[in-house]
C-alpha positions in Angstrom: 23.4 -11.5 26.8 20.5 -10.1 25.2 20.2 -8.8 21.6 19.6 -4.9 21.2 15.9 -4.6 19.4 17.5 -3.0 16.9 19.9 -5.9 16.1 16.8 -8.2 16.4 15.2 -6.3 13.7 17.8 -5.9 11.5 18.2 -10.0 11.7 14.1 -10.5 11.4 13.7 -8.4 8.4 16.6 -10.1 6.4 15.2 -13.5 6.7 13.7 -14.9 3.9 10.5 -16.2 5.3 10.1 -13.0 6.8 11.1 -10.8 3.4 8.4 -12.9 1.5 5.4 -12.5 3.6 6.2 -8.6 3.5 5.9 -9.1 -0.5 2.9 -11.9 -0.3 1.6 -9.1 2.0 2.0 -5.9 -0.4 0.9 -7.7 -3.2 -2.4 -8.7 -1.3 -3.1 -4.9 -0.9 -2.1 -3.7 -4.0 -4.5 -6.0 -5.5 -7.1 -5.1 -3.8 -6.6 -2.0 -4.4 -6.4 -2.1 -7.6 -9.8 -3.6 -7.9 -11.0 -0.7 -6.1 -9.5 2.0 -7.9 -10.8 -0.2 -11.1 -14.5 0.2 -9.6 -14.0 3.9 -9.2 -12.5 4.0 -12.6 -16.1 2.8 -14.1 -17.8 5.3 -12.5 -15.4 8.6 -14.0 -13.6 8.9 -10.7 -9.7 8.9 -10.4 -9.6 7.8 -14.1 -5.7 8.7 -14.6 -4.6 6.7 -10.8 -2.9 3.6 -10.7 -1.4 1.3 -7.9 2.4 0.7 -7.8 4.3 -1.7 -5.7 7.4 -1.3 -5.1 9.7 -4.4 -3.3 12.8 -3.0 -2.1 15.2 -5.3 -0.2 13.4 -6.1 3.4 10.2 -3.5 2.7 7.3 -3.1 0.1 5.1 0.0 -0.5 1.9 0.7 -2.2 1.3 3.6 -3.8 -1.8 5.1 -5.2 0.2 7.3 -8.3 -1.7 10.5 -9.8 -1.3 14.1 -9.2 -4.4 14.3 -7.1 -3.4 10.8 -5.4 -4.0 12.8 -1.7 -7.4 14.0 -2.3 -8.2 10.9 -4.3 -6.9 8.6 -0.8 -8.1 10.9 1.7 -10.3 13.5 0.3 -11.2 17.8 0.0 -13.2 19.7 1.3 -15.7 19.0 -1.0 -15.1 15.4 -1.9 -14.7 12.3 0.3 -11.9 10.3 0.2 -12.0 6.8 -1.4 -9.3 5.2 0.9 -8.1 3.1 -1.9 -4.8 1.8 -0.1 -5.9 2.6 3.0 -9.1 0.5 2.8 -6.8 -2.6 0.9 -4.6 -2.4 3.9 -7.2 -2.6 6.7 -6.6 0.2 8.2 -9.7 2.6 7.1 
């Protein structure tokens, strides 16, 4: 009998090897974010932000932290974004 996806999962994610690249993995792109939030620092923008990683049990999350951390990421109307975790993640 096969194993329901979400039963697969569930076993996947609690392995070790698996939980350990997820953290390898988050702390990859939080420091590379951080080194591009620290070049945007020099130049006056986002001077307050900081990344934060956060392991949990099976997941990690990277967080650009700072009241204006949505326009900083993504942008305004007037301002492009800077796709600091986006762009340390690959996916910008």
């Amino acid at each position: 009998q096969l194993i329901r996806w979400r039963a697969m999962n569930r076993v996947v994610s609690h392995l070790e090897g698996v939980k350990g690249a997820v953290r390898k993995e988050a702390d990859g792109i939080g420091g590379r974010a951080s080194a591009t939030l620290e070049a945007h620092r020099f130049y006056g923008d986002a001077s307050h932000a900081e990344i934060e990683v956060d392991t949990r049990d099976v997941d990690s999350i990277v967080s650009l932290v700072d009241e204006a951390a949505m326009s900083i990421e993504f942008g305004t109307e007037h301002m492009r974004g800077l796709y600091i975790v986006t762009g340390a993640a690959g996916l910008a």
